[in-house]
N, CA and C atoms as an extended XYZ file, in Angstrom:
228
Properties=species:S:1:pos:R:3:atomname:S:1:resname:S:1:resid:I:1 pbc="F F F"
N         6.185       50.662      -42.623 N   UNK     1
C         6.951       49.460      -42.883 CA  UNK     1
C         6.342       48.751      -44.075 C   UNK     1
N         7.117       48.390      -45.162 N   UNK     2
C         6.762       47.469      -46.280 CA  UNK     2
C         5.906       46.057      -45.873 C   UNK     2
N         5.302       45.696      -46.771 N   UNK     3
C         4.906       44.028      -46.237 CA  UNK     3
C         5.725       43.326      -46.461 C   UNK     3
N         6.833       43.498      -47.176 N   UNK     4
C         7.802       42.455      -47.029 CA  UNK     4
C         8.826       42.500      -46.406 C   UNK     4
N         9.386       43.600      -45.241 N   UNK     5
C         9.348       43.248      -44.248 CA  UNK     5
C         8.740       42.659      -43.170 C   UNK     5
N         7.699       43.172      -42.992 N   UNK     6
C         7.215       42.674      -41.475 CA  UNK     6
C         6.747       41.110      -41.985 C   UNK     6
N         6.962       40.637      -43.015 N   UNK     7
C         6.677       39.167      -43.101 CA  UNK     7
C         8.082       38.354      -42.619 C   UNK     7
N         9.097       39.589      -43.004 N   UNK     8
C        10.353       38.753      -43.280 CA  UNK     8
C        10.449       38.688      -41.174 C   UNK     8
N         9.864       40.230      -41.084 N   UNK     9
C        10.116       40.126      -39.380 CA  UNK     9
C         9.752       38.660      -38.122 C   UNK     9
N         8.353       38.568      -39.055 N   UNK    10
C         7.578       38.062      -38.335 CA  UNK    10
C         8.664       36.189      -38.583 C   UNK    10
N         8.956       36.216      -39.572 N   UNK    11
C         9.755       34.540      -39.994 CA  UNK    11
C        10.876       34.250      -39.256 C   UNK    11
N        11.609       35.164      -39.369 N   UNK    12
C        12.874       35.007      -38.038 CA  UNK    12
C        12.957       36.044      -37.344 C   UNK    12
N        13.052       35.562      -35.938 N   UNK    13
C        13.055       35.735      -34.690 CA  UNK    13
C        14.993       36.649      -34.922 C   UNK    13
N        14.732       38.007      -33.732 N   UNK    14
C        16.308       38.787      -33.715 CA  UNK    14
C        17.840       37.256      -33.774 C   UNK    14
N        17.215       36.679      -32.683 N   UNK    15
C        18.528       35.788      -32.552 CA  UNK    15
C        18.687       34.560      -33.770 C   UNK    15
N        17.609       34.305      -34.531 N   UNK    16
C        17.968       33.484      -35.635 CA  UNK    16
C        18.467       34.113      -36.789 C   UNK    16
N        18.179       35.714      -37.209 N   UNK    17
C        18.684       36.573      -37.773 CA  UNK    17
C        20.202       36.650      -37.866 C   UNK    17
N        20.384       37.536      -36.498 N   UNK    18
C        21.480       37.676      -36.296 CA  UNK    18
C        22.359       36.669      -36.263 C   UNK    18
N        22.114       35.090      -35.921 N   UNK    19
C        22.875       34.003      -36.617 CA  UNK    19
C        23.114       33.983      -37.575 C   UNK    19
N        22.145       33.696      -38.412 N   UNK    20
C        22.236       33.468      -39.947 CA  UNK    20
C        23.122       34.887      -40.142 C   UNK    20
N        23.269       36.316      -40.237 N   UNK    21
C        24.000       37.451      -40.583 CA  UNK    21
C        25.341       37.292      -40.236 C   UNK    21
N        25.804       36.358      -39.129 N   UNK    22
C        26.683       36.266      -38.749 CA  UNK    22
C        27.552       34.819      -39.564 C   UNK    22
N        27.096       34.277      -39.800 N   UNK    23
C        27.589       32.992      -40.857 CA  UNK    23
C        27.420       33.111      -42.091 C   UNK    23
N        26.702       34.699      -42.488 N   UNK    24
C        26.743       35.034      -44.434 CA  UNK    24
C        28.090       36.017      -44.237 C   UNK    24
N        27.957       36.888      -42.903 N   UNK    25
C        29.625       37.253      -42.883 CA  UNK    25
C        30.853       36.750      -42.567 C   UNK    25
N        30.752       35.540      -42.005 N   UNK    26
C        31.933       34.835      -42.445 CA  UNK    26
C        32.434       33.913      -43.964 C   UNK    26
N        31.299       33.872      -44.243 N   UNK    27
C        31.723       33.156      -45.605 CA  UNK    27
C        31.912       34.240      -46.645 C   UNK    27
N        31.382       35.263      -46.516 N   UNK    28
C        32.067       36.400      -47.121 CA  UNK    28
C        33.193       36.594      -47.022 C   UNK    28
N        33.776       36.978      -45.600 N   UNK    29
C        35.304       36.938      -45.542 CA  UNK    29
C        36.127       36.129      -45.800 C   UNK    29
N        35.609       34.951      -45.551 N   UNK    30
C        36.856       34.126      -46.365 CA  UNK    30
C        37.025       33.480      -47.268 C   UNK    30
N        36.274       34.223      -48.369 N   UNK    31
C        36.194       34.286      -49.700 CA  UNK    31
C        35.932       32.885      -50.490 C   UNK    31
N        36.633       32.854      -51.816 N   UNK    32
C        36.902       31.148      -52.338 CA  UNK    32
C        35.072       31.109      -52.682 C   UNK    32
N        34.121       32.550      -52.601 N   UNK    33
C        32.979       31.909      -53.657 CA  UNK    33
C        32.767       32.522      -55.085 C   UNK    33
N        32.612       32.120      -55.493 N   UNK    34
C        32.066       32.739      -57.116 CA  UNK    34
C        31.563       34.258      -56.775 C   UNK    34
N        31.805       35.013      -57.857 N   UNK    35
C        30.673       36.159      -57.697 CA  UNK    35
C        29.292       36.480      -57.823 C   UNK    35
N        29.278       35.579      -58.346 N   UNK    36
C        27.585       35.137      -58.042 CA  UNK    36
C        26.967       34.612      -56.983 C   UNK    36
N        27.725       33.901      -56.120 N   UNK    37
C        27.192       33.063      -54.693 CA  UNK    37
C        27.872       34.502      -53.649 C   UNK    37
N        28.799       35.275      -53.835 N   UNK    38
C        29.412       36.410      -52.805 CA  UNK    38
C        27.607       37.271      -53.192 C   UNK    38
N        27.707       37.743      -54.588 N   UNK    39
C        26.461       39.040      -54.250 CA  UNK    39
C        25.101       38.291      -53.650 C   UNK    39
N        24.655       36.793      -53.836 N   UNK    40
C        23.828       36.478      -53.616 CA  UNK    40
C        24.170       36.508      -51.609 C   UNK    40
N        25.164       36.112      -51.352 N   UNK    41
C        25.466       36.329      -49.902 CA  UNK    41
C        25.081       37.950      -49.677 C   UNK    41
N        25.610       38.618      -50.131 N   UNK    42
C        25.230       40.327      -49.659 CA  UNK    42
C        24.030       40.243      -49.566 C   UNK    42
N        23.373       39.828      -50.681 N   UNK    43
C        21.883       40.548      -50.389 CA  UNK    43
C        21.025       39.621      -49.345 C   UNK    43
N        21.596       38.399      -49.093 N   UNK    44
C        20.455       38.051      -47.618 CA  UNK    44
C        21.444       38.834      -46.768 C   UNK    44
N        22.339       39.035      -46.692 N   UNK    45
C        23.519       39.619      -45.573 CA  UNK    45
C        22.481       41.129      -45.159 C   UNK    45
N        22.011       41.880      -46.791 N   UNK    46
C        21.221       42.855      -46.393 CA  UNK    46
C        19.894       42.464      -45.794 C   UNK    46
N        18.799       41.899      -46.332 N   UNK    47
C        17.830       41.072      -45.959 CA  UNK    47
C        18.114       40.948      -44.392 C   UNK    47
N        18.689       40.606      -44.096 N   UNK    48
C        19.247       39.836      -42.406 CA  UNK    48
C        19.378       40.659      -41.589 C   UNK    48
N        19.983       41.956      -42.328 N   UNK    49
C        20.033       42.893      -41.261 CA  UNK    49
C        19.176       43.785      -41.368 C   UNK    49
N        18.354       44.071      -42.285 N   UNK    50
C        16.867       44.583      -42.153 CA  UNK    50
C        16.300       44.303      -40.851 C   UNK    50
N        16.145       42.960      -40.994 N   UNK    51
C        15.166       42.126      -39.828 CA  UNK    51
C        15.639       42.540      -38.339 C   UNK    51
N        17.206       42.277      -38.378 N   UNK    52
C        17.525       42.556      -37.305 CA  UNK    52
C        17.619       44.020      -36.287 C   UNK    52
N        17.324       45.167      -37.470 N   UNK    53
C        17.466       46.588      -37.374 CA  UNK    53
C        15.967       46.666      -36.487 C   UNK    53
N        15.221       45.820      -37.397 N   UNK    54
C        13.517       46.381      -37.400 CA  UNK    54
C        12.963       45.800      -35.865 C   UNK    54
N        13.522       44.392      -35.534 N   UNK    55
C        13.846       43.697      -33.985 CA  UNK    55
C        14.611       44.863      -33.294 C   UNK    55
N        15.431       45.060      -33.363 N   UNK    56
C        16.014       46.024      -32.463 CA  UNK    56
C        15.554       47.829      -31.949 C   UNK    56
N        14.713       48.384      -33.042 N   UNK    57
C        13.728       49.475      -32.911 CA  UNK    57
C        12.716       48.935      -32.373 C   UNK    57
N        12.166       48.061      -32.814 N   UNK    58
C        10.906       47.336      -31.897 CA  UNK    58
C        11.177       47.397      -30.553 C   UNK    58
N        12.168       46.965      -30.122 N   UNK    59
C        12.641       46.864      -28.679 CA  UNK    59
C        13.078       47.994      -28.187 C   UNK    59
N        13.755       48.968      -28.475 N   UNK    60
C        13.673       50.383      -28.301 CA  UNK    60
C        12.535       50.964      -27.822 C   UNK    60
N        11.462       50.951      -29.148 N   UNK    61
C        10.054       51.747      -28.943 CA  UNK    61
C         9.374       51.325      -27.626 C   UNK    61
N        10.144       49.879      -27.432 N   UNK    62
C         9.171       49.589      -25.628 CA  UNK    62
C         9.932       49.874      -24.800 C   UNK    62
N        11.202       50.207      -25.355 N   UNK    63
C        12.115       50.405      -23.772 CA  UNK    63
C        11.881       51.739      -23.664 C   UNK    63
N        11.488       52.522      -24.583 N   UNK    64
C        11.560       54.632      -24.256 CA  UNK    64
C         9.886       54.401      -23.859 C   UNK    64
N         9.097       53.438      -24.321 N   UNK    65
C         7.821       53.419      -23.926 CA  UNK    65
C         7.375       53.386      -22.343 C   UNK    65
N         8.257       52.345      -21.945 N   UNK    66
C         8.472       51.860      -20.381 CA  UNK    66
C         8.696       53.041      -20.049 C   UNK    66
N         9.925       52.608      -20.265 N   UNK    67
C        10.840       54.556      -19.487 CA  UNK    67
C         9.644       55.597      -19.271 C   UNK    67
N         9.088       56.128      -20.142 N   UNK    68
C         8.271       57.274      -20.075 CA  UNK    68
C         6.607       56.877      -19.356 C   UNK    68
N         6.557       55.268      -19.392 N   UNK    69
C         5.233       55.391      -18.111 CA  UNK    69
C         6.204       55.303      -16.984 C   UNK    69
N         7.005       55.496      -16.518 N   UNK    70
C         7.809       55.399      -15.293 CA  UNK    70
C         7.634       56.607      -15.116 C   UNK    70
N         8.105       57.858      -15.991 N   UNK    71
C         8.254       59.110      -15.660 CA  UNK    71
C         7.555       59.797      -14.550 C   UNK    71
N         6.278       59.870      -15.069 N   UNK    72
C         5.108       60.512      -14.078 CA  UNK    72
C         5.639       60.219      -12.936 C   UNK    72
N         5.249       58.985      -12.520 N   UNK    73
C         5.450       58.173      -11.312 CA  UNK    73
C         6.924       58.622      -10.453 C   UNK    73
N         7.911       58.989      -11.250 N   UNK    74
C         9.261       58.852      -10.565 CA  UNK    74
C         9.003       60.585      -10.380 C   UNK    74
N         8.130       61.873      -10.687 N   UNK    75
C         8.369       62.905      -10.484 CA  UNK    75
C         7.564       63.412       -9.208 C   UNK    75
N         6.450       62.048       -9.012 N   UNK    76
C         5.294       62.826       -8.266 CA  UNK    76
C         6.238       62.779       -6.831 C   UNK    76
């Protein structure tokens, strides 16, 4: 992982992310900005969902983590 992710990780939290991603895609859709304020929207839009990708594998890696100390236990 880059350092500028896991800084960006560590600054907002999945659910403040995924807010903010969710209010750069609506003002995307309904257009009425310059093209300069739309690409500047894409790229936190990308930014945003970095964070939120990298939150969501994080949470993965502990849920197959869990899962698999369960394993043993659920075969003996």
């Amino acid at each position: 992982m880059d350092t500028g992710m896991a800084e960006a990780g560590t600054a907002l939290g999945y659910e403040q992310a995924r807010d903010e991603l969710i209010e750069v895609v609506r003002k995307l859709e309904a257009g009425g900005t310059s093209l300069e304020d739309s690409l500047a929207l894409w790229e936190r839009g990308e930014e945003l969902a970095k964070v939120c990708r990298h939150w969501l594998e994080g949470a993965r890696a502990r849920l197959d983590s869990a899962l698999a100390a369960r394993q043993p236990a659920e075969e003996e």
